[in-house]
C-alpha positions, 0 to 999 in steps of 0.5 A: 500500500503506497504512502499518500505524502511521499513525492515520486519524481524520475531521474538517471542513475550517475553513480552506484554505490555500496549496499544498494544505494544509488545517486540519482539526478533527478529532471529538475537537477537535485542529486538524490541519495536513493536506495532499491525496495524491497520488490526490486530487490526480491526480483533481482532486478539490476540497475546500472549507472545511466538507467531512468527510474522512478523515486519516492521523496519524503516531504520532509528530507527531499535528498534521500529517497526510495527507487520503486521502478526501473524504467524500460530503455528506449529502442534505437531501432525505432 
């Protein structure tokens, strides 16, 4: 069940860091310290320097956050 007063934003991957934890540039240009959630870590999905994702921000400290989503590279075929 999702939180009502967390802020979701998205943002690339510049740098992986220990125990799960990610810098990410948000759209706007503020780093985010994030780390995975538990889905993501229970699928093993991995996330790379350069990948587009989704965070969840808590109102109350907006540089840390949770990642939720990995987003789907585009194509290049298109």
């Amino acid at each position: 069940m999702k939180k009502q007063n967390l802020i979701d934003m998205e943002g690339v991957v510049t740098e992986s860091l220990p125990n799960a934890m990610f810098r990410v540039c948000s759209d706007n240009g503020c780093p985010v310290l994030a780390h995975i959630s538990g889905r993501i870590r229970r699928n093993y999905i991995r996330i790379l320097p350069g990948d587009r994702v989704k965070v969840e921000l808590s109102p109350y400290d907006l540089t840390k956050g949770r990642t939720t989503y990995r987003l789907r590279a585009r194509s290049s075929n298109n």
